[in-house]
C-alpha positions in Angstrom: -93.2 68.3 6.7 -90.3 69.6 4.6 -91.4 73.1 4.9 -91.3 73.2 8.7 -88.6 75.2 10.7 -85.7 73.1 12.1 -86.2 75.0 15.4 -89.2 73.4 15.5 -88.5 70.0 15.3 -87.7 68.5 18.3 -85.8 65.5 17.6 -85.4 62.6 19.9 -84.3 63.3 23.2 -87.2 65.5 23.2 -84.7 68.9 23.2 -85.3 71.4 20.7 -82.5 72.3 18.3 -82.6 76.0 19.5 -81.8 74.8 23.1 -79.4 72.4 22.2 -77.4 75.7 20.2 -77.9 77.6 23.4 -76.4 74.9 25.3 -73.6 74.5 22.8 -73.3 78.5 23.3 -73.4 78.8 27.2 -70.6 75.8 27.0 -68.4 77.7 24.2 -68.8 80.9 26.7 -67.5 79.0 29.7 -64.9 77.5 27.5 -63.7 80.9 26.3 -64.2 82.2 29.7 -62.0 79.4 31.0 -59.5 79.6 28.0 -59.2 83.5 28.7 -58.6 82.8 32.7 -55.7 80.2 31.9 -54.4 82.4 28.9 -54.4 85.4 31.3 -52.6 82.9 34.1 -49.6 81.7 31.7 -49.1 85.3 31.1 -48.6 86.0 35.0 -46.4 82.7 35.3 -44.9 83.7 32.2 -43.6 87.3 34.2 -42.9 85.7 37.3 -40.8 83.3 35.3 -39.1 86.1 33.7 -38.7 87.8 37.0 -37.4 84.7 38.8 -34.6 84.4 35.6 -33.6 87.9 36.2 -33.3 87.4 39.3 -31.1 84.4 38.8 -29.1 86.1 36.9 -28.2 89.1 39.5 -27.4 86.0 42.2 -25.3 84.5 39.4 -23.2 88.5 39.5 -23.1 88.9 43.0 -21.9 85.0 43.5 -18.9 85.7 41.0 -18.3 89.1 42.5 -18.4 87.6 45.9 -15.7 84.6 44.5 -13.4 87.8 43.0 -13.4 89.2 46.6 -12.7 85.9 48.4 -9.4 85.6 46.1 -8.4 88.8 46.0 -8.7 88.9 50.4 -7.1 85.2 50.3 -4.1 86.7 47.9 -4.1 89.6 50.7 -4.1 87.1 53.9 -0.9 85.3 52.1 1.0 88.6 51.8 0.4 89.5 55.7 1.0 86.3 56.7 4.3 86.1 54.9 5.1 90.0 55.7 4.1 88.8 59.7 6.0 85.6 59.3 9.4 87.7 58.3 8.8 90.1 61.6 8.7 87.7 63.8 11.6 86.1 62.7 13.6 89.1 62.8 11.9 90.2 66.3 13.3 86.3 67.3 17.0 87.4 66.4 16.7 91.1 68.0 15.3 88.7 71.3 18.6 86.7 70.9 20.8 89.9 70.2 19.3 91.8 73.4 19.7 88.6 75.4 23.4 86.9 75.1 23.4 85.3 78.5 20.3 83.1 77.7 21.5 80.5 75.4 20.4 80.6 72.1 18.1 77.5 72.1 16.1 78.6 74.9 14.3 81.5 73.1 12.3 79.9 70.5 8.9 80.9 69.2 6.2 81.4 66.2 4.9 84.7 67.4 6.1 87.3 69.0 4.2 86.6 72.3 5.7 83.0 71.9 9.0 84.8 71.8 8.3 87.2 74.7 7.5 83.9 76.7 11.0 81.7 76.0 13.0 85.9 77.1 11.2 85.6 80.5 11.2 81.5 80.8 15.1 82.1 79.7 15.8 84.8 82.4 14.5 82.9 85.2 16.5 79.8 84.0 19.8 82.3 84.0 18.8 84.2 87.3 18.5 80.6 89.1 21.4 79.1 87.4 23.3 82.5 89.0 21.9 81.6 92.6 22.8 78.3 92.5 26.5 79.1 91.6 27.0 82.1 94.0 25.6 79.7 96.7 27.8 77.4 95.6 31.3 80.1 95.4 30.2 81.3 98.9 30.0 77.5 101.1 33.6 77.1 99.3 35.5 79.9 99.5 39.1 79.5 99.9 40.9 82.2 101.3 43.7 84.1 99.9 47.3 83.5 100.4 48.9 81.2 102.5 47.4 80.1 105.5 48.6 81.3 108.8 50.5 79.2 111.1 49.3 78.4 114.0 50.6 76.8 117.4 51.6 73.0 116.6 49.2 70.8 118.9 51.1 69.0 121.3 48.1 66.2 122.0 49.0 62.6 121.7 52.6 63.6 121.3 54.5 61.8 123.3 57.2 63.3 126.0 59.8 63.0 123.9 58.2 64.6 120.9 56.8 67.4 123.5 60.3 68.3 124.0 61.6 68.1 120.4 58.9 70.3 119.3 59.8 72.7 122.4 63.1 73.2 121.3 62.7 73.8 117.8 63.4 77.6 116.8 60.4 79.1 115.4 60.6 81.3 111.9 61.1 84.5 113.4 64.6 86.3 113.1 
């Protein structure tokens, strides 16, 4: 029995050592196969990785580019808004200037409109205030000079009075 083939004996499961190596082959081939799939899968997560990182790294640029640009138009926005805060103020004492008969604490404002607003709200106060004290010169107008004398009223004088004032010379020559 020593001299017969091993592929030959068939041990106890009744299988063949030939078919067993086949088996053992068909299950290293599918492992291979499998190995080769999951190899060839790490490889594409491996570029996609890659991909994702550079990518990563470009929204990283443009984020810091994009914070650059937000200071530099914030350092901007404070120079016009001081440069705009200085023109009003100066418009606000031309408005004052131009305007003497409004008094000063009428025309206020933080932009110009604001400004334009307190010129108009301040003429209407002066034009009214004008009205009221031309109304007021015209019901008391007193007239010029002396006034002129008239005829003395003899009512409720009695005779005797009547008589006296009759008599009296009057101021002519």
């Amino acid at each position: 029995m020593d001299n017969e083939n091993e592929e030959t004996k068939v041990p106890e499961n009744n299988v063949s050592a030939a078919d067993e190596l086949e088996a053992i082959k068909a299950q290293l081939d599918e492992e291979k196969t499998a190995r080769a799939a999951v190899e060839e899968a790490t490889a594409g997560k491996d570029t996609r990785i890659a991909e994702l990182e550079a990518s990563l790294a470009d929204k990283d640029g443009e984020i810091q580019t994009l914070k650059e640009n937000e200071e530099a138009a914030a350092a901007k926005l404070a120079n016009v808004t001081t440069a705009m805060d200085q023109s009003v103020s100066k418009y606000l004492g031309v408005a004052k200037a131009l305007n003497p008969s409004i008094p000063e604490g009428i025309i206020v404002g933080g932009t110009i409109e604001e400004i334009e607003q307190s010129v108009e709200k301040g003429k209407a106060i002066v034009d009214a205030v004008k009205k009221t004290m031309e109304a007021e010169a015209a019901a008391t107008k007193v007239p010029a000079g002396a006034p002129t004398r008239g005829e003395i009223s003899l009512e409720g004088l009695s005779p005797r009075e009547k008589i006296a004032a009759g008599i009296r010379p009057t101021g002519g020559s």
